[in-house]
mmCIF file of the N, C-alpha and C atoms, coordinates in Angstrom:
data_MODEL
# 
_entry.id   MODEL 
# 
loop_
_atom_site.group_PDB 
_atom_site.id 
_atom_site.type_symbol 
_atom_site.label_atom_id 
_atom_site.label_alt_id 
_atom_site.label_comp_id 
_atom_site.label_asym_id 
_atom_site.label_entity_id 
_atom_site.label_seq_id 
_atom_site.pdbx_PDB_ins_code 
_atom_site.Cartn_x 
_atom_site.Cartn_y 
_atom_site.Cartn_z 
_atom_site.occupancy 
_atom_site.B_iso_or_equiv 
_atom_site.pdbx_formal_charge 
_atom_site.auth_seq_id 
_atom_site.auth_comp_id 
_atom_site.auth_asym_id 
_atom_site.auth_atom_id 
_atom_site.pdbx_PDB_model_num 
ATOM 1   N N  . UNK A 1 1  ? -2.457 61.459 35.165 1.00 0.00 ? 1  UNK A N  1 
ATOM 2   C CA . UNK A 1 1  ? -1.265 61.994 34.541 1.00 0.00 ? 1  UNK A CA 1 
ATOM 3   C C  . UNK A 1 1  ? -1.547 62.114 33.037 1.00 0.00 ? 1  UNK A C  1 
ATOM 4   N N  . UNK A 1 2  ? -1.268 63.088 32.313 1.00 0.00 ? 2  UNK A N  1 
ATOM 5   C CA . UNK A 1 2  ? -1.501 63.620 31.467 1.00 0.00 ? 2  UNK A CA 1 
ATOM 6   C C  . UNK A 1 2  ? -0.318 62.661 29.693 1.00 0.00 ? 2  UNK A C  1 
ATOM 7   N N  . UNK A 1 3  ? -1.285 62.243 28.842 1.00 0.00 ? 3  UNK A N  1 
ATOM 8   C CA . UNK A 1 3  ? -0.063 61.254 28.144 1.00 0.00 ? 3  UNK A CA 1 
ATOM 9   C C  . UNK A 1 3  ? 0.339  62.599 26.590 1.00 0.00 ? 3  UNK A C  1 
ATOM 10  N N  . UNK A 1 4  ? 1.827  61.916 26.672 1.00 0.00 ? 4  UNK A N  1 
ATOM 11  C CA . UNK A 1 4  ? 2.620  62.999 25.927 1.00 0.00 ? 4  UNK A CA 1 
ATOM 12  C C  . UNK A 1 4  ? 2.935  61.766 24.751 1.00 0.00 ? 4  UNK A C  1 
ATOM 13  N N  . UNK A 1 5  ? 2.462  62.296 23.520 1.00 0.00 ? 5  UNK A N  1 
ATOM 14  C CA . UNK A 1 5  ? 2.727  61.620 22.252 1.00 0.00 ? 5  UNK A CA 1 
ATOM 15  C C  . UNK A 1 5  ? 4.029  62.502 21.954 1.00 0.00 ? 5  UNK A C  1 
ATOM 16  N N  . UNK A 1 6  ? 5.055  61.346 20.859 1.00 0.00 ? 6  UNK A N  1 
ATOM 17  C CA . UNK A 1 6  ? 6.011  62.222 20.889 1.00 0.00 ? 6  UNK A CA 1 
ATOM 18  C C  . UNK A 1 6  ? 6.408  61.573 19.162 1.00 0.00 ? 6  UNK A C  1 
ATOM 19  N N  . UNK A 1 7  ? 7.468  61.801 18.601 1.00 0.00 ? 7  UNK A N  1 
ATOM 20  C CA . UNK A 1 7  ? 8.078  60.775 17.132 1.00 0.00 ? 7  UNK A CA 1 
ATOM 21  C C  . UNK A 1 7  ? 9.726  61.178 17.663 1.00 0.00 ? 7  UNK A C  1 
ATOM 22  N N  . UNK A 1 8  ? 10.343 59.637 17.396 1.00 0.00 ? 8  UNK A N  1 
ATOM 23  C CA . UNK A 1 8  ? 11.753 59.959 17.904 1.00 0.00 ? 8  UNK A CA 1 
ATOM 24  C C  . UNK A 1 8  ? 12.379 59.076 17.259 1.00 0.00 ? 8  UNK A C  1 
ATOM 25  N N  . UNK A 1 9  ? 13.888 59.547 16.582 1.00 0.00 ? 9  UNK A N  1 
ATOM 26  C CA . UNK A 1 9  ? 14.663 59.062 15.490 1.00 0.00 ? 9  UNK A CA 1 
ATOM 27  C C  . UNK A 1 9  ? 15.010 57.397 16.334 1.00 0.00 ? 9  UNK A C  1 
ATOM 28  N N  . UNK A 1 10 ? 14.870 56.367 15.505 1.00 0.00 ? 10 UNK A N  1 
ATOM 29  C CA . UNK A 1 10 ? 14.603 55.119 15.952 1.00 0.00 ? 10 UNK A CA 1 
ATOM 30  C C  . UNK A 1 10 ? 16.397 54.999 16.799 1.00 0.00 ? 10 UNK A C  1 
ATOM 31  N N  . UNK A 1 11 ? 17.474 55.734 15.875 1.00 0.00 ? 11 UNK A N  1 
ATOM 32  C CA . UNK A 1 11 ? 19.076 55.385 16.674 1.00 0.00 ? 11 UNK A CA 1 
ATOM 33  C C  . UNK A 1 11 ? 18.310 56.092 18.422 1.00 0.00 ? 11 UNK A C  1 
ATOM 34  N N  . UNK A 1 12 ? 17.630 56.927 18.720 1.00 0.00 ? 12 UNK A N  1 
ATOM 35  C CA . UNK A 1 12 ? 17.358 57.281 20.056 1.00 0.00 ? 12 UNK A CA 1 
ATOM 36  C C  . UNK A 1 12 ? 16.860 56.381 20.501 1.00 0.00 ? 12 UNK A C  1 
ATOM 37  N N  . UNK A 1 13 ? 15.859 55.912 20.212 1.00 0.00 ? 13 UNK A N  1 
ATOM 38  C CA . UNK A 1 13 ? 15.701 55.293 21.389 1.00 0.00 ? 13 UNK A CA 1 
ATOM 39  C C  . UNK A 1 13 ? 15.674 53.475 21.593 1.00 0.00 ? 13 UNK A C  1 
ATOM 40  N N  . UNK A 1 14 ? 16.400 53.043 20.319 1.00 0.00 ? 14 UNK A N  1 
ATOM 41  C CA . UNK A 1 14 ? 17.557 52.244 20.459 1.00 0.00 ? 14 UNK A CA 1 
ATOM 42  C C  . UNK A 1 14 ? 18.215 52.314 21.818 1.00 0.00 ? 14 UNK A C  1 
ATOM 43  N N  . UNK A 1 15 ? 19.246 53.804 21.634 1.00 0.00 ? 15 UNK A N  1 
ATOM 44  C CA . UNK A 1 15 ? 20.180 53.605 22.996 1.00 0.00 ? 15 UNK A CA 1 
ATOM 45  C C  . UNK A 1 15 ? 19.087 53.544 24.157 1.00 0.00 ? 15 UNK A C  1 
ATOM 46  N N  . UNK A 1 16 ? 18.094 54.678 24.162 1.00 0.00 ? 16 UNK A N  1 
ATOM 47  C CA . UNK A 1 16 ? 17.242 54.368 25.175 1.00 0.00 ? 16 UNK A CA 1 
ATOM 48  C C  . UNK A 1 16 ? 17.193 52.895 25.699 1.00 0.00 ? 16 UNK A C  1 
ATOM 49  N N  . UNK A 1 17 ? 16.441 52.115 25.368 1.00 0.00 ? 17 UNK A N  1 
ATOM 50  C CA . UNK A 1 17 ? 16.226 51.387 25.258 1.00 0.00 ? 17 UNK A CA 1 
ATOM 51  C C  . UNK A 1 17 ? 17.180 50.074 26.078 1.00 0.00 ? 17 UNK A C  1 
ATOM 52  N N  . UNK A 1 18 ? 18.475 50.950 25.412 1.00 0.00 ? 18 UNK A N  1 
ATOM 53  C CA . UNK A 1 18 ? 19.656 49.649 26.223 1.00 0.00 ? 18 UNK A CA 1 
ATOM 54  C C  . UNK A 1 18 ? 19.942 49.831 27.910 1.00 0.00 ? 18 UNK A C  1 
ATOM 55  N N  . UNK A 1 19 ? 19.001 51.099 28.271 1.00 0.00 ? 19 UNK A N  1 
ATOM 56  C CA . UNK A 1 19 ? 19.210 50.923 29.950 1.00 0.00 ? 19 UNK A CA 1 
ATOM 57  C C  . UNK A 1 19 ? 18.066 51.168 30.405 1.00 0.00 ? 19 UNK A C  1 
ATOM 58  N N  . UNK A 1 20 ? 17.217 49.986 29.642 1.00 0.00 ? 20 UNK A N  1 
ATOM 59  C CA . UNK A 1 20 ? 15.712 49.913 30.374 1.00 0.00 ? 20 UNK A CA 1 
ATOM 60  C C  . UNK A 1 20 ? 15.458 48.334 30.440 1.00 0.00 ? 20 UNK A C  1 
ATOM 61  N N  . UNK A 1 21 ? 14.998 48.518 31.923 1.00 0.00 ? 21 UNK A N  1 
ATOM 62  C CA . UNK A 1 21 ? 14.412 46.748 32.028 1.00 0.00 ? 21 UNK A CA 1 
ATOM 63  C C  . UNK A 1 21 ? 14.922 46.198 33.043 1.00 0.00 ? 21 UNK A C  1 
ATOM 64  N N  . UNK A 1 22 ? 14.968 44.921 33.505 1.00 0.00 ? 22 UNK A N  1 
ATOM 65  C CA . UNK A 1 22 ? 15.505 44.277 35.030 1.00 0.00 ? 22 UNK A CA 1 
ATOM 66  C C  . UNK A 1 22 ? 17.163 44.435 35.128 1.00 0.00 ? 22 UNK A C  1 
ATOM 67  N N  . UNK A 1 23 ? 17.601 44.948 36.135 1.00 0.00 ? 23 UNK A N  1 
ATOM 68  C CA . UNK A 1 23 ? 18.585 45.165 35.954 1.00 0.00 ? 23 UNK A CA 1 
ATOM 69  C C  . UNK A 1 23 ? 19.519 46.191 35.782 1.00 0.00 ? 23 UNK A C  1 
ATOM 70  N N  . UNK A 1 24 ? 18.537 46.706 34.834 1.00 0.00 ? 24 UNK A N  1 
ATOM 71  C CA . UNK A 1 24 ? 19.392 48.122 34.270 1.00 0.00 ? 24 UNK A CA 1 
ATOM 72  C C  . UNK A 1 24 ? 18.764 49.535 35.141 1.00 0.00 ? 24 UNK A C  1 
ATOM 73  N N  . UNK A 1 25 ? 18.860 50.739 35.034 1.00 0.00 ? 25 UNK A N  1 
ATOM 74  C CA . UNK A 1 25 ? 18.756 51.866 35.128 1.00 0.00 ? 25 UNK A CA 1 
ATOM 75  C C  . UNK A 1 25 ? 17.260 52.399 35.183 1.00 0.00 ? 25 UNK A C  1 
ATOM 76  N N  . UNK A 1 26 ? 16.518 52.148 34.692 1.00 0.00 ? 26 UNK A N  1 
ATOM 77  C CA . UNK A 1 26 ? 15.185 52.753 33.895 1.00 0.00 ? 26 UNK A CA 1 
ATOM 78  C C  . UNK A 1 26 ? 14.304 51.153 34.062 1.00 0.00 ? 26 UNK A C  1 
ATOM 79  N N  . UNK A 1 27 ? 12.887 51.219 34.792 1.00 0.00 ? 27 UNK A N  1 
ATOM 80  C CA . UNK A 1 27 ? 11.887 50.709 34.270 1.00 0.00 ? 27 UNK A CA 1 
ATOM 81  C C  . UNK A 1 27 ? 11.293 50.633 32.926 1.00 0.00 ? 27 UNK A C  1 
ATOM 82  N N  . UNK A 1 28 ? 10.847 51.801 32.581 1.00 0.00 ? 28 UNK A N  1 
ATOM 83  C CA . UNK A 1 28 ? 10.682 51.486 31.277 1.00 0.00 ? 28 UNK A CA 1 
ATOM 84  C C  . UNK A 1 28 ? 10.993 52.881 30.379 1.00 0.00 ? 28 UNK A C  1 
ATOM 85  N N  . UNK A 1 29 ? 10.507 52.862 28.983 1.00 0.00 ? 29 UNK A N  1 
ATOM 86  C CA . UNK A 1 29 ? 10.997 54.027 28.692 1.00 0.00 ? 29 UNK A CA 1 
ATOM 87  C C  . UNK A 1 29 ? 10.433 55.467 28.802 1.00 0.00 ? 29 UNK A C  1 
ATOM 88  N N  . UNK A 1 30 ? 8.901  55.003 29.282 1.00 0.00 ? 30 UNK A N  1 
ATOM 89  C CA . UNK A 1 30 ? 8.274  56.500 29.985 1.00 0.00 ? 30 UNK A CA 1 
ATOM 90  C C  . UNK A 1 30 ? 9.012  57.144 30.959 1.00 0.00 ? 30 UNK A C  1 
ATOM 91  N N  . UNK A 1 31 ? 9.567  56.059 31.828 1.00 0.00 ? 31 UNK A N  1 
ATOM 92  C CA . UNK A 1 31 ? 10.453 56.119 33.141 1.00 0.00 ? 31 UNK A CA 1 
ATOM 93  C C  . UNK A 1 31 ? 11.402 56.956 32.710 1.00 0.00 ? 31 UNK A C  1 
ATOM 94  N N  . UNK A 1 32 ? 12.591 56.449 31.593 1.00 0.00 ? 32 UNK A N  1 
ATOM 95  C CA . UNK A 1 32 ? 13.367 57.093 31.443 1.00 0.00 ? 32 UNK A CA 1 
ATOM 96  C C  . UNK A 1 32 ? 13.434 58.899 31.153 1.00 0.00 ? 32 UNK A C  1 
ATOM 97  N N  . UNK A 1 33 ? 12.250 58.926 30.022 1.00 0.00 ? 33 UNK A N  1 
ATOM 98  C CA . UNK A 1 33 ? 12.000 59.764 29.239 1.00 0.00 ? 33 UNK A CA 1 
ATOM 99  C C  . UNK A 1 33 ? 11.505 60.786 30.348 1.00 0.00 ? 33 UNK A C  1 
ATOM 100 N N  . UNK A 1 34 ? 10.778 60.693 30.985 1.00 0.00 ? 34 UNK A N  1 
ATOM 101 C CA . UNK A 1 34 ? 10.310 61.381 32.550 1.00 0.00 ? 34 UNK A CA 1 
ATOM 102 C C  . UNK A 1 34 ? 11.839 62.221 33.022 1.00 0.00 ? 34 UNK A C  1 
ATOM 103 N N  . UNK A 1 35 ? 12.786 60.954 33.437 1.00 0.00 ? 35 UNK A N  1 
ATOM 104 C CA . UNK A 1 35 ? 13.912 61.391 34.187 1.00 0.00 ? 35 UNK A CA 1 
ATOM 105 C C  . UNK A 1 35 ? 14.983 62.357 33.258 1.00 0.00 ? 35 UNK A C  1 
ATOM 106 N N  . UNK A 1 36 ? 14.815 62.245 32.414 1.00 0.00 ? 36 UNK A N  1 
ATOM 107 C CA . UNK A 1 36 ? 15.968 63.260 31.080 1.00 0.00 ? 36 UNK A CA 1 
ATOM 108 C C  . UNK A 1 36 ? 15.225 64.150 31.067 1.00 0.00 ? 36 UNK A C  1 
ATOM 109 N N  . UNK A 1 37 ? 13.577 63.695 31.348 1.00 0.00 ? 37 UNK A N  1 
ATOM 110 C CA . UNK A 1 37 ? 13.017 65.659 31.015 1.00 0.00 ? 37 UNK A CA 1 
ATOM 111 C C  . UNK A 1 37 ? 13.290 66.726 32.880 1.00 0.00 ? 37 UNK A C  1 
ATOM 112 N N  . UNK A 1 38 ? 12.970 65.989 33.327 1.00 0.00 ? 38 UNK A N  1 
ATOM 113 C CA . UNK A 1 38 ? 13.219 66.169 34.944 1.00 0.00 ? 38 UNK A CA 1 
ATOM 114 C C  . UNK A 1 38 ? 14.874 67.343 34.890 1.00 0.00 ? 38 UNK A C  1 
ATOM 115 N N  . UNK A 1 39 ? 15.899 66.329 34.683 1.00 0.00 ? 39 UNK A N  1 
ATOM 116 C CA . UNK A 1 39 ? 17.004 66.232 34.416 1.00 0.00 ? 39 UNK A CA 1 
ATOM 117 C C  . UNK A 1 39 ? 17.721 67.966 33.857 1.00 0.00 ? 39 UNK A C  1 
ATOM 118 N N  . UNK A 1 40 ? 16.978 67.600 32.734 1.00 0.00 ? 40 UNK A N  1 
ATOM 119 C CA . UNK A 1 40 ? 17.005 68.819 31.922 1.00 0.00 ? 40 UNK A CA 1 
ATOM 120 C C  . UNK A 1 40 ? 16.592 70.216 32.275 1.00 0.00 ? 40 UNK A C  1 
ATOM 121 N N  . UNK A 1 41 ? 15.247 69.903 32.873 1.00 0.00 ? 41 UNK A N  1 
ATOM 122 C CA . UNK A 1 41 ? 14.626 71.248 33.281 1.00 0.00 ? 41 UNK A CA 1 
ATOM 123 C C  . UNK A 1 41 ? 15.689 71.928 34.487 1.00 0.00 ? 41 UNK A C  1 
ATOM 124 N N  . UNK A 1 42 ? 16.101 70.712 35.683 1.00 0.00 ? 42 UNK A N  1 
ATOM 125 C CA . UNK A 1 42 ? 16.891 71.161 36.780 1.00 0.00 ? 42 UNK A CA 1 
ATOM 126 C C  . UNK A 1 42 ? 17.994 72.061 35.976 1.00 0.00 ? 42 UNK A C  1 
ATOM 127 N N  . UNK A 1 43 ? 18.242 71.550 35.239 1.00 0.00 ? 43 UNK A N  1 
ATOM 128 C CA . UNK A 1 43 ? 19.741 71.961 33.963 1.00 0.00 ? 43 UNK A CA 1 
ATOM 129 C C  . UNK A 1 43 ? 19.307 73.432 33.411 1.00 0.00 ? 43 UNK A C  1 
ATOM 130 N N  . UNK A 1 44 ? 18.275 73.560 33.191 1.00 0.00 ? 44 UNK A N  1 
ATOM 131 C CA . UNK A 1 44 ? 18.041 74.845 32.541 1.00 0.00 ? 44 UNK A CA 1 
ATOM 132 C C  . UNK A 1 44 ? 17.815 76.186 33.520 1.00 0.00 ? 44 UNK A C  1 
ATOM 133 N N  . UNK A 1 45 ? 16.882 75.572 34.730 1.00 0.00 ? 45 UNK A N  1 
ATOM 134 C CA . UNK A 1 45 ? 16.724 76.375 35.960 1.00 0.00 ? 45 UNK A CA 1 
ATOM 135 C C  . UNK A 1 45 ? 18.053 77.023 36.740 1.00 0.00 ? 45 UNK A C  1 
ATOM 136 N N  . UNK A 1 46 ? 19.482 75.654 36.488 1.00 0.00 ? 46 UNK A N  1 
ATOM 137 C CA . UNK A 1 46 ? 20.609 76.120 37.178 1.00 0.00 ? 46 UNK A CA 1 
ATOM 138 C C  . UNK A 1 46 ? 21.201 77.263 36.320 1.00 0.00 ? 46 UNK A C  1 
ATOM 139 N N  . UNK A 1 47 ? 20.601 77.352 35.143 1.00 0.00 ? 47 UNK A N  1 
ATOM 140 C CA . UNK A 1 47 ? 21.182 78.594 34.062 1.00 0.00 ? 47 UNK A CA 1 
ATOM 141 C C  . UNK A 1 47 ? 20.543 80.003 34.215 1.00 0.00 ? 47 UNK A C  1 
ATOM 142 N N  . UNK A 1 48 ? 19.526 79.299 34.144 1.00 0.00 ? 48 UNK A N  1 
ATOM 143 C CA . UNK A 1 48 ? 18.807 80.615 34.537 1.00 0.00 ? 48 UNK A CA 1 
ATOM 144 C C  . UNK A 1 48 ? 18.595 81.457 35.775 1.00 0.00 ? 48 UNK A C  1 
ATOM 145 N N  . UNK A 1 49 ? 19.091 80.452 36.641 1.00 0.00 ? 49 UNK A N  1 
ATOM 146 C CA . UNK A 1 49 ? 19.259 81.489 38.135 1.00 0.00 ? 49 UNK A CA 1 
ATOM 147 C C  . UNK A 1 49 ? 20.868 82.481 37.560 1.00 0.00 ? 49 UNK A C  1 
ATOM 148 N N  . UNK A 1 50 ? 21.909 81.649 37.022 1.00 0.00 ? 50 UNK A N  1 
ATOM 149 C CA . UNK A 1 50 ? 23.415 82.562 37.054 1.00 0.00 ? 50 UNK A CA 1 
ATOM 150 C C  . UNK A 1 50 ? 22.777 83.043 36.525 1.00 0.00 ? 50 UNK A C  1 
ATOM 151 N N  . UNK A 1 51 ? 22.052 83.453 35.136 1.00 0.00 ? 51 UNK A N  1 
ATOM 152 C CA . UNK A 1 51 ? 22.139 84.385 34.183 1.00 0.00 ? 51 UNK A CA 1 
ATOM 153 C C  . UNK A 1 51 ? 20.482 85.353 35.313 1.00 0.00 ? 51 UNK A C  1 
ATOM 154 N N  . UNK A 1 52 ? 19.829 85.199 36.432 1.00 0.00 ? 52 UNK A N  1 
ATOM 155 C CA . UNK A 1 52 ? 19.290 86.181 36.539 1.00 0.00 ? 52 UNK A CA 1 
ATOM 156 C C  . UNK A 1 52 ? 17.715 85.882 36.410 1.00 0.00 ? 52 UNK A C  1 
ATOM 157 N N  . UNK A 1 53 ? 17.620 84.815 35.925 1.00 0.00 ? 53 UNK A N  1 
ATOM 158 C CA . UNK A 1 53 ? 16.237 85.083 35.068 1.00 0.00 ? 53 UNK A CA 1 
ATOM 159 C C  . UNK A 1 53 ? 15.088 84.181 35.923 1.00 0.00 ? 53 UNK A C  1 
ATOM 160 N N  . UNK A 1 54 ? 15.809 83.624 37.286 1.00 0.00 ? 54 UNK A N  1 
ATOM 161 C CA . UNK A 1 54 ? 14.464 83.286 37.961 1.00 0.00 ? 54 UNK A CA 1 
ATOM 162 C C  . UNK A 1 54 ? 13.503 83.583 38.922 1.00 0.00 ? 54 UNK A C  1 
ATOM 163 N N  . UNK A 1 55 ? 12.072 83.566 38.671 1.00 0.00 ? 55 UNK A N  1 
ATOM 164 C CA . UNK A 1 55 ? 11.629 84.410 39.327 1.00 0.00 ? 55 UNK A CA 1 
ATOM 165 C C  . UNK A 1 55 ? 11.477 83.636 40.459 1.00 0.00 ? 55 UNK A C  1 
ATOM 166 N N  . UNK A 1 56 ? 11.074 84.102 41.740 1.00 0.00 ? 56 UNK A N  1 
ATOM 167 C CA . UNK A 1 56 ? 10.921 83.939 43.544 1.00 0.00 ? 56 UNK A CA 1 
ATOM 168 C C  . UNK A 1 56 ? 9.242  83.279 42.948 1.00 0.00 ? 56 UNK A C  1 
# 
C-alpha cells in the first residue's frame, strides 16, 4: 500500500484524534483518514452520476 504524506492544521486532527483508539470509532488515524477519503469519494460519485458525469 502506497504511503500518503500529508500537513494538517493541528485543531484537525485534534478532533480526529478524539474518535480514535479502544473503544471509540477509528483504530487509528490512518484508519480514520482512509474512511473520510472513502466517504467522500462515494459523496462525489453520488454527484456526479445526478449531474451526468459518470462514465460506465
Amino acid at each position: 500500500m502506497p504511503k500518503v504524506s500529508l500537513d494538517m492544521p493541528n485543531e484537525i486532527l485534534d478532533d480526529l484524534k478524539k474518535h480514535v483508539g479502544d473503544e471509540r470509532k477509528f483504530v487509528s488515524v490512518a484508519d480514520a483518514i482512509r474512511t473520510a477519503c472513502r466517504k467522500m469519494l462515494d459523496h462525489l460519485d453520488e454527484i456526479d452520476a445526478r449531474h451526468g458525469r459518470l462514465e460506465e
